[in-house]
PyMOL commands that place a pseudoatom at each C-alpha (Angstrom):
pseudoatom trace, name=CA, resn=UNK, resi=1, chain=A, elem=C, hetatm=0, pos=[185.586, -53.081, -9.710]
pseudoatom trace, name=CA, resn=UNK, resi=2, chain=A, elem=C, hetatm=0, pos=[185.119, -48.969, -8.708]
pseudoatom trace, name=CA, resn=UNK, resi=3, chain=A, elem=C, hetatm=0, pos=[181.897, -47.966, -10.568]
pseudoatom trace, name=CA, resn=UNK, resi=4, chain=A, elem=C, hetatm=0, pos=[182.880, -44.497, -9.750]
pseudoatom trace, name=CA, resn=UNK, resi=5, chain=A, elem=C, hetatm=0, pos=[186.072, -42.331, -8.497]
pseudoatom trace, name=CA, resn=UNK, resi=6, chain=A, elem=C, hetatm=0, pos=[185.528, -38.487, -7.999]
pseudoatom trace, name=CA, resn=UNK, resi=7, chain=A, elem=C, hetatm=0, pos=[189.208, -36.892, -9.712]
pseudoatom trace, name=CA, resn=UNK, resi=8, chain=A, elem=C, hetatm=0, pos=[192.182, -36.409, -6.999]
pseudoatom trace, name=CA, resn=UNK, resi=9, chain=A, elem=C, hetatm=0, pos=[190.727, -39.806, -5.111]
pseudoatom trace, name=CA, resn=UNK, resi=10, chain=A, elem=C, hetatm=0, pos=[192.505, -42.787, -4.120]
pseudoatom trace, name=CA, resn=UNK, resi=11, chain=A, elem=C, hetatm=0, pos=[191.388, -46.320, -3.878]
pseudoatom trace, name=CA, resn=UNK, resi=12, chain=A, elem=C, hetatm=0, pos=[193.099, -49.588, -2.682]
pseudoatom trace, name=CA, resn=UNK, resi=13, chain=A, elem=C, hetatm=0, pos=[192.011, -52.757, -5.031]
pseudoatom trace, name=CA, resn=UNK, resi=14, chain=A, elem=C, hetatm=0, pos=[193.073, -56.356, -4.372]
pseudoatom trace, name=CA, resn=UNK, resi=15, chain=A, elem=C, hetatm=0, pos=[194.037, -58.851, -7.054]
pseudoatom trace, name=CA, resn=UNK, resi=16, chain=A, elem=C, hetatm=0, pos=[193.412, -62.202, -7.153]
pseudoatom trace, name=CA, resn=UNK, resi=17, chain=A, elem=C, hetatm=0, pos=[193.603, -64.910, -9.739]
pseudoatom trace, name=CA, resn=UNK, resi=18, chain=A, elem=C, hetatm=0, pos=[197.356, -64.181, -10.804]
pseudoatom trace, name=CA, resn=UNK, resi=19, chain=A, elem=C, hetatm=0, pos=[199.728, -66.810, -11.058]
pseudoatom trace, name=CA, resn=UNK, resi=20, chain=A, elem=C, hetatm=0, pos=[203.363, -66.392, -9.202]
pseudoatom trace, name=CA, resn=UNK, resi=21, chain=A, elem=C, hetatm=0, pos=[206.392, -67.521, -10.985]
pseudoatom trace, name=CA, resn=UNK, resi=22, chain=A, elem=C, hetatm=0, pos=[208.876, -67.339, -8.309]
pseudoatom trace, name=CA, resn=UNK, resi=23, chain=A, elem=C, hetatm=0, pos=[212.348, -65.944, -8.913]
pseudoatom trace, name=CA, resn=UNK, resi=24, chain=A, elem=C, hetatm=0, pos=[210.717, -64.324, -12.823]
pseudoatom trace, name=CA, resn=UNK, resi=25, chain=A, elem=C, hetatm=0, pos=[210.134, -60.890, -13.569]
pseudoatom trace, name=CA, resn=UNK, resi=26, chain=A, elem=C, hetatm=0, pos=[206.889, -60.146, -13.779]
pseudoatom trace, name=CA, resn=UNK, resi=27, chain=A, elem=C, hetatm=0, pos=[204.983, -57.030, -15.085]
pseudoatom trace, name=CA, resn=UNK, resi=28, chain=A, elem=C, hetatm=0, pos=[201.131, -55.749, -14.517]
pseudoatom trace, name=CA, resn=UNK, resi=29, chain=A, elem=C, hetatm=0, pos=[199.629, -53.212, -16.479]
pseudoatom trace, name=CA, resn=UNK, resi=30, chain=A, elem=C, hetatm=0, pos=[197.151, -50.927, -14.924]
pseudoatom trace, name=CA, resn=UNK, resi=31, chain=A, elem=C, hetatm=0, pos=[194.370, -48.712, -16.961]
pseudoatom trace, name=CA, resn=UNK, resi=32, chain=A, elem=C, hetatm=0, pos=[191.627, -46.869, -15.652]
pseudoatom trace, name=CA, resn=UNK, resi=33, chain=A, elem=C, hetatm=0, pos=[188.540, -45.182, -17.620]
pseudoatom trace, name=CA, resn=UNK, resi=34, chain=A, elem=C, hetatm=0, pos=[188.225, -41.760, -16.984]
pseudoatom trace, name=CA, resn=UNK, resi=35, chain=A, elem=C, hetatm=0, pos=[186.321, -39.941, -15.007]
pseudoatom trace, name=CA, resn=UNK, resi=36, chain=A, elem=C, hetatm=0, pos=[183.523, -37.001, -15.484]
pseudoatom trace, name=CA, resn=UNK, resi=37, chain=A, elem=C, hetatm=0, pos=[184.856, -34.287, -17.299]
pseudoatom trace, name=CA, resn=UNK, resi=38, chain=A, elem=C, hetatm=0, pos=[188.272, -35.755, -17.173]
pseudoatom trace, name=CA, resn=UNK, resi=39, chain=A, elem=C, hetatm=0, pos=[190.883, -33.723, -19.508]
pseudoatom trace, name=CA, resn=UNK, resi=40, chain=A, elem=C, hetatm=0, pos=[194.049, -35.546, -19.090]
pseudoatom trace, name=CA, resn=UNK, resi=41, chain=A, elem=C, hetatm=0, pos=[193.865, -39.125, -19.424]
pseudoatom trace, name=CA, resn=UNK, resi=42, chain=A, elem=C, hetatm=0, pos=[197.375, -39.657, -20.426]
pseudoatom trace, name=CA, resn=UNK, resi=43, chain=A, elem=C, hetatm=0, pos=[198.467, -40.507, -16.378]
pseudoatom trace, name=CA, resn=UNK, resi=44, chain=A, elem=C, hetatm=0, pos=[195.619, -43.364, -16.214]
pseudoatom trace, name=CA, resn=UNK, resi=45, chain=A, elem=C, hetatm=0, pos=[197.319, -46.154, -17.268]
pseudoatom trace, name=CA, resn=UNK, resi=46, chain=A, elem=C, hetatm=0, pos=[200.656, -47.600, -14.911]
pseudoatom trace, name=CA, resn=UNK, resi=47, chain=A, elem=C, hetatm=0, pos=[202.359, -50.433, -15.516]
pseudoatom trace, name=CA, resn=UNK, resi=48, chain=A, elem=C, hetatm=0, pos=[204.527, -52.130, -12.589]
pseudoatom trace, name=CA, resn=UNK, resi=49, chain=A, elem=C, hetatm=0, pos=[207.266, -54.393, -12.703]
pseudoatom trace, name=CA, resn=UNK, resi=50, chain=A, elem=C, hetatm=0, pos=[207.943, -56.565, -10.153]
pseudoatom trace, name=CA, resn=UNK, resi=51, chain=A, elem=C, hetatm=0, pos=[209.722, -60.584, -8.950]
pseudoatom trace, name=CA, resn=UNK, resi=52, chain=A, elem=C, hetatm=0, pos=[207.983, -62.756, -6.511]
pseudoatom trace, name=CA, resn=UNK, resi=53, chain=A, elem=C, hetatm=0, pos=[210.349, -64.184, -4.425]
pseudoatom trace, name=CA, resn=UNK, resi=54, chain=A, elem=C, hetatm=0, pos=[210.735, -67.844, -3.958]
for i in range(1, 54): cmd.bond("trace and resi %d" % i, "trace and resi %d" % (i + 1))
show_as sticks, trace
zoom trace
């Protein structure tokens, strides 16, 4: 969790807890809340598709 992010910062997060299916497609959906005074939120949300490989 990032209890706070100032705008036009970066920060690396690690997942755990996800299951591999080797050789599937796979997709992960990323959203984050917005930040102080925050005007465009339209660019917080990425989604990434991706295959694990065996």
């Amino acid at each position: 969790t990032i209890s706070s992010i100032n705008p036009s910062d970066q920060k690396v997060v690690t997942f755990s807890g996800l299951t591999a299916y080797p050789g599937r497609k796979c997709e992960l959906t990323i959203t984050a809340g917005p930040v102080p005074d925050e005007v465009l939120m339209t660019n917080n949300s990425l989604t990434v598709k991706f295959m694990v490989e065996n």
